[in-house]
N, C-alpha and C positions, 0 to 999 in steps of 0.2 A: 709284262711280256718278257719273253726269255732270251739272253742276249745268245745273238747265235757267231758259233765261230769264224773267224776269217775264211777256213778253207773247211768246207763240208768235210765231217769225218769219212764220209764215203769215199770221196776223192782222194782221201788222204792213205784208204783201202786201195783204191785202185792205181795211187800212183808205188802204194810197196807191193801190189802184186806184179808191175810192170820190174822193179827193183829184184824181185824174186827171178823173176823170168831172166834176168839179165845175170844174176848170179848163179842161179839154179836150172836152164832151160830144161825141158822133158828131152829126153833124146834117146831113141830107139824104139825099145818095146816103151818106154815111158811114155813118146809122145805118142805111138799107136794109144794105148790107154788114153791120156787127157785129149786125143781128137774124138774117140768115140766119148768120152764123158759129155765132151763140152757140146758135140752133136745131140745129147741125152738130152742133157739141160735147157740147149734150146730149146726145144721142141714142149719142153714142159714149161719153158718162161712162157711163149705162147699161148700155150692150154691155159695157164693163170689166168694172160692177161682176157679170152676169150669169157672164163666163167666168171670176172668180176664185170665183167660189163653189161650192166642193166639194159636188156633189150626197151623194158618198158621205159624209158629213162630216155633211152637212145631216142623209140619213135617220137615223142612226149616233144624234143629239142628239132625234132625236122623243120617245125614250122618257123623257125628262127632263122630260115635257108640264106636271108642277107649278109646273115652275121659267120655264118660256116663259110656260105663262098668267099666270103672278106679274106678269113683265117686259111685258109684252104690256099686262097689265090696269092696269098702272104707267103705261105711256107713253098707252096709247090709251083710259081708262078715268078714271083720278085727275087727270091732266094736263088733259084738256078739262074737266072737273069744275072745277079750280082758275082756268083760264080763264075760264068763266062766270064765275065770282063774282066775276071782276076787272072785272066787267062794272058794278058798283058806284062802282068807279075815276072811271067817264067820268062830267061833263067835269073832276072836282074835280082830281085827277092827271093824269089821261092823256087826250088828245084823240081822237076815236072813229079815226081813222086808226091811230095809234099802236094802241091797243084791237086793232084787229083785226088786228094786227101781231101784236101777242103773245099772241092770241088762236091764229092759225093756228101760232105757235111750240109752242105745247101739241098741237097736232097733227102734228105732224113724227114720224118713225120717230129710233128709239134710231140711235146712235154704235155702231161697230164697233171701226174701231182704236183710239181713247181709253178705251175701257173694255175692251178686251182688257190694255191697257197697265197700266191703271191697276189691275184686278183681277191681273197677273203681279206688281206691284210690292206689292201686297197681300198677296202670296200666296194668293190665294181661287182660286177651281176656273176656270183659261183656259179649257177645252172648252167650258163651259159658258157662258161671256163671248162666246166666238165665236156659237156656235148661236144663243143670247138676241141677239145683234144680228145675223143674217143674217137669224132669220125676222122679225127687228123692221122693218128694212128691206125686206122684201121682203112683207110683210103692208101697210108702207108705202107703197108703190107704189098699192095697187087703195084702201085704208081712209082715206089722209089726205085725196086728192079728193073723196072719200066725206063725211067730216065735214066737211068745207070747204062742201060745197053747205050741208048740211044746219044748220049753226051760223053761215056766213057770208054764205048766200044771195046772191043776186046784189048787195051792199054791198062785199063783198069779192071780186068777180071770180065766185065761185062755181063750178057745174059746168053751163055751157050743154051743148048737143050737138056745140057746138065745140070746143069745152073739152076734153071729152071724147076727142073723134076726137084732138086734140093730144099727148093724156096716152096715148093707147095708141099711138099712131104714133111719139113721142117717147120715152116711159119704157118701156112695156110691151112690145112689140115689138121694141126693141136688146136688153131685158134676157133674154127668150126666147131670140133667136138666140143670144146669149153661151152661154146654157145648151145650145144645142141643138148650138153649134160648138166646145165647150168640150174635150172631148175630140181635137179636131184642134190648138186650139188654146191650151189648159191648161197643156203644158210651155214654149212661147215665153211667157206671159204671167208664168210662174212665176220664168224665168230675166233676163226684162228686167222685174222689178215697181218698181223705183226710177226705172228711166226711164218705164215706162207712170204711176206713181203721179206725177212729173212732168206728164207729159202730162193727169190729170184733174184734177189741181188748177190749169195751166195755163187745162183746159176752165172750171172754175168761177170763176175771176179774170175769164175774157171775159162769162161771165153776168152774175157783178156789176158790171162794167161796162158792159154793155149797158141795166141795169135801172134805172141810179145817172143813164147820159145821158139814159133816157127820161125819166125823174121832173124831169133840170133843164129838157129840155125843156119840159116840164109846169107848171115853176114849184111843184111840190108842195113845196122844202125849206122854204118861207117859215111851210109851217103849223108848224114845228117850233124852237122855243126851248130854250135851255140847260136853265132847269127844267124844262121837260117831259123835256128827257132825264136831268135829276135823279131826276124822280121815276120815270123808266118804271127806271134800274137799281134805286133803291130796289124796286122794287117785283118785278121780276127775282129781284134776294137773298133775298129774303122766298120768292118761288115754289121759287128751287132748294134753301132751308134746309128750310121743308116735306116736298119728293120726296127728297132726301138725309135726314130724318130717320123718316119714313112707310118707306121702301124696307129702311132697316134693321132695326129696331123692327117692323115686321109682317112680315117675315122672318122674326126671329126666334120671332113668339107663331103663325107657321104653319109653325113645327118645323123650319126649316131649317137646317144645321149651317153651322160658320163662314163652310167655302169656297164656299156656296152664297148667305149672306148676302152677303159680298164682289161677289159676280157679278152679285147682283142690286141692289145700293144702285148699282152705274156703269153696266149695263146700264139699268135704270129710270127714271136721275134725270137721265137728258142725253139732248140733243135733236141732230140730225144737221144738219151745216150743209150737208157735201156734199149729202144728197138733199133737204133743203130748201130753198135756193135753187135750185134747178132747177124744183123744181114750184112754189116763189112763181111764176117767171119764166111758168110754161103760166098759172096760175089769174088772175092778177094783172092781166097785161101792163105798160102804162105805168106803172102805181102798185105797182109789185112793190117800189120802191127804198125805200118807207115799212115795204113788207111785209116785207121781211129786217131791215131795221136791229133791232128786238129780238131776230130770232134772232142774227144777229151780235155784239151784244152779249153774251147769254146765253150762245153758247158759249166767247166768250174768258172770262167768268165762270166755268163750268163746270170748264173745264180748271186753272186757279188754283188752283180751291177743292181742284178733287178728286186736283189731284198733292199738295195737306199733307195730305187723309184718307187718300190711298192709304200714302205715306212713314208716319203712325202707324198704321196699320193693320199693317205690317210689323212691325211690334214686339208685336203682339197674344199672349197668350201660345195654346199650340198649346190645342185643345180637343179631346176625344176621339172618335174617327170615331163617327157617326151613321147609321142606317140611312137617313135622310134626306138624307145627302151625297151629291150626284151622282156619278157614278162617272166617269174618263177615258174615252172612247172608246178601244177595243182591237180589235187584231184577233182576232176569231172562232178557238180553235184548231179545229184537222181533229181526227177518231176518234180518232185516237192520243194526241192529247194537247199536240199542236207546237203552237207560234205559227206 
């Protein structure tokens, strides 16, 4: 097995693109330019994420409705719940900017590929790692704006009718088309996914750089000191030890068998940076680059914690199939009896 580095190379991308933005922000005709790019890019990280997602796949994972509303009711349920109460924090720890930073971090849609990962290296149920994070994501889309108005109101960008029109022109609408042209386009996407997977994490490098130049723009890093970022990871660790210990432990006392437990403590307990900086960047605007930095955080956190849960979890000893174990997705035999 390949030993992997402390800090994801990606992170490592997206903490020199922040580093860039802070030496080199866009300004002028510059950032007109990188606001229209980075609105480009969105739009087609969507369509991506729309054409790789296996409708057949999707419907296949419905019948597993226990284990979705579990994950569903983990990220979009416990997670704002825990948020609020962080709302105690301000100003003793965290400064109401920061707040609502990791405020709307609790609202974000689940992780797909790091908890598909992390539940295969587990050994716990992938089918079910997969579906738990496409509908988490894709519930994501219409629910986190949603909670965003409604928990962040207009202090945090909120959901004007601008807003709005932004998020479905932007997110909803690429994401649709992918789906609707996915069948034309499903086997190119399938056969080139390292270079297109290139390509949107390219797209999301230019977002956080567009978000990082507005904010210098803006003068907003100044509200922000070493301890204050002391205390927002303390406080970060504290939130993921929680949803990491909540996810597994009520898992388990609502009957769910190992591989189903596994699927839902990584499914449930991590937050998506891919489709979370894209929607800081609609709800936000100029002040988005305050609004990512805890999700940023948090998921380089995430990933750490849960490649040493996922590696001992591999060693767990085997437990006896459960009726409550989700089952693989298969194909349906014909009359006869064939696969």
């Amino acid at each position: 097995m390949k030993r992997r580095l402390p800090i994801d190379p990606y992170i490592a991308l997206l903490l020199g693109t922040v580093g860039l933005a802070a030496l080199l922000p866009a300004r002028g005709v510059a950032a007109d330019v990188a606001s229209g790019a980075s609105t480009a890019a969105i739009a087609f990280l969507f369509f991506l994420y729309g054409a790789r997602l296996s409708t057949r796949e999707a419907m296949a994972g419905l019948r597993h409705w226990r284990l979705h509303l579990t994950v569903l009711a983990c990220t979009f349920v416990v997670f704002p719940l825990l948020g609020l109460a962080a709302r105690g924090l301000v100003p003793t720890l965290l400064t109401q900017p920061l707040y609502q930073g990791l405020l709307f971090l609790t609202l974000v849609p689940s992780t797909i590929q790091s908890s598909i990962a992390f539940t295969s290296i587990a050994r716990g149920n992938v089918p079910a790692a997969i579906c738990a994070g496409s509908f988490s994501s894709l519930v994501g889309i219409v629910l986190t704006p949603l909670l965003a108005a409604v928990l962040l109101g207009n202090s945090g960008g909120g959901l004007s009718a601008d807003s709005l029109l932004k998020i479905v022109l932007q997110l909803l609408v690429p994401f649709l088309a992918g789906q609707l042209l996915r069948r034309f386009i499903g086997g190119f996407v399938a056969r080139h996914k390292k270079v297109l997977g290139l390509v949107d994490r390219g797209s999301i490098l230019l977002v956080v750089y567009t978000a990082f130049s507005e904010g210098m723009a803006q003068g907003i890093w100044h509200q922000v000191s070493a301890p204050r970022l002391g205390a927002l990871l303390l406080v970060e660790a504290v939130l993921l030890a929680v949803m990491l210990t909540l996810t597994w432990y009520g898992a388990r006392a609502l009957g769910f068998g190992r591989g189903d437990r596994v699927a839902i403590q990584f499914a449930g307990s991590k937050k998506s940076l891919a489709s979370g900086l894209p929607m800081a960047g609609v709800l936000f605007g100029a002040h988005a680059s305050l609004a990512v930095l805890p999700l940023m955080l948090f998921h380089q956190m995430q990933l750490m914690v849960c490649a040493v849960i996922a590696k001992r979890r591999a060693h767990d000893p085997e437990e006896p199939p459960q009726q409550t174990q989700v089952p693989r997705p298969r194909v349906r035999p014909d009359v006869h009896g064939a696969p």
